[in-house]
C-alpha positions in Angstrom: -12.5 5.9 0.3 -11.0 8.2 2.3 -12.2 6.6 5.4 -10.6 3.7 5.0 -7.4 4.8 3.7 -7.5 6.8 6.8 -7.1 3.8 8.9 -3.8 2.4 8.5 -2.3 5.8 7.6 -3.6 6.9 11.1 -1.8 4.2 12.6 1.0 4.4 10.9 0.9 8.9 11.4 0.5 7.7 15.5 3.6 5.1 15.5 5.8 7.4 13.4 4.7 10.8 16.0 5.0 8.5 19.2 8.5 7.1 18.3 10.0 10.4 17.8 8.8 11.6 21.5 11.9 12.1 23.8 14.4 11.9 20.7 17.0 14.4 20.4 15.9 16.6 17.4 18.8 15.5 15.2 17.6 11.6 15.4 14.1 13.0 14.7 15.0 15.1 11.8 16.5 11.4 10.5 13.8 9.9 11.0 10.9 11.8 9.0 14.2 12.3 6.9 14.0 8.5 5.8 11.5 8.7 2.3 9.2 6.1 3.6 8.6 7.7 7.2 8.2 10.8 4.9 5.8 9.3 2.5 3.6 7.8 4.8 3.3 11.3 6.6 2.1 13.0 3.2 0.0 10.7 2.4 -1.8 10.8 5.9 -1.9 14.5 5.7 -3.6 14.7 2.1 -5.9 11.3 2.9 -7.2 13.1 6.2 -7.3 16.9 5.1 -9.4 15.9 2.5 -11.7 13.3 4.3 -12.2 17.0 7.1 -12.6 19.1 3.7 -15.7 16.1 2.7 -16.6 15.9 6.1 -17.5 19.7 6.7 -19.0 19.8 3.3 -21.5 17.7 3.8 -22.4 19.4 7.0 -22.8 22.6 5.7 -24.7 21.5 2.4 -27.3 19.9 5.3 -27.2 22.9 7.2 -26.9 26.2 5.5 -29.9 26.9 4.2 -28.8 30.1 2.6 -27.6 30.0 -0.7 -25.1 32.7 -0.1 -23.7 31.9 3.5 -23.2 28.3 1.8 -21.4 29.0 -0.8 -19.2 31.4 1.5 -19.0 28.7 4.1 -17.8 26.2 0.7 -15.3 28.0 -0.4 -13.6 28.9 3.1 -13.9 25.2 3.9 -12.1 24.4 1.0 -9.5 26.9 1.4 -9.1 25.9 4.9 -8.3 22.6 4.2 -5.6 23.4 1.7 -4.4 25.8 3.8 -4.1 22.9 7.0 -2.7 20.6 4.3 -0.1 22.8 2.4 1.1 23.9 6.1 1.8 19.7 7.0 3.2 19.0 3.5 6.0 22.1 3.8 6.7 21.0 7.0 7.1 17.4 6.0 9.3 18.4 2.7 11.3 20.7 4.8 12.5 18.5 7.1 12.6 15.5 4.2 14.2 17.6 1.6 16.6 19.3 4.1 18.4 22.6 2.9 16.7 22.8 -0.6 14.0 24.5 0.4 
C-alpha cells in the first residue's frame, strides 16, 4: 500500500520542492503555507517514513540472525523512523501553522 501511495505523493513532494527553488523565502513560506501544498507534504512524509520503517524491517528480520541484535536493530529502526518523520511534520506545521507554534 504504501508503495503505491508513494507514487503520486512523490510526484507531487518533487513539483511542490522544485517550484519553491529560487523563490524568495517569504513566497515560499506562502506556499507550503497554502493547506493543500501542506497536506500533500504530510502525507508524503508519513506514506514514505513508514514504507523506509517497513522497508528496513524486513531487511533486518532476513538478516539478523540474533535474537537480541534484532530486536535492538527493531526498535531503533522504528524509533528512527519517527524520529525522521516527527522532524518533517514540525517543520511542515511550523511553517503551515505560522507563529502558533
Amino acid at each position: 500500500m504504501t508503495a503505491v501511495s508513494n507514487v503520486p505523493l512523490v510526484v507531487a513532494f518533487t513539483i511542490i520542492v522544485a517550484s519553491l527553488a529560487g523563490r524568495p523565502y517569504a513566497e515560499a513560506v506562502a506556499i507550503v503555507s497554502h493547506p493543500l501544498v501542506a497536506i500533500l507534504l504530510i502525507l508524503a512524509i508519513v506514506s514514505v517514513t513508514t514504507h523506509m520503517r517497513m522497508g528496513v524491517q524486513i531487511i533486518i528480520e532476513d538478516y539478523v540472525h540474533a535474537k537480541g541484535w534484532k530486536i535492538a536493530a527493531l526498535i531503533a529502526n522504528t524509533f528512527y523512523a519517527v524520529i525522521v518523520a516527527v522532524a518533517c511534520l514540525y517543520a511542515i506545521l511550523k511553517i503551515g501553522l505560522g507563529r502558533i507554534l
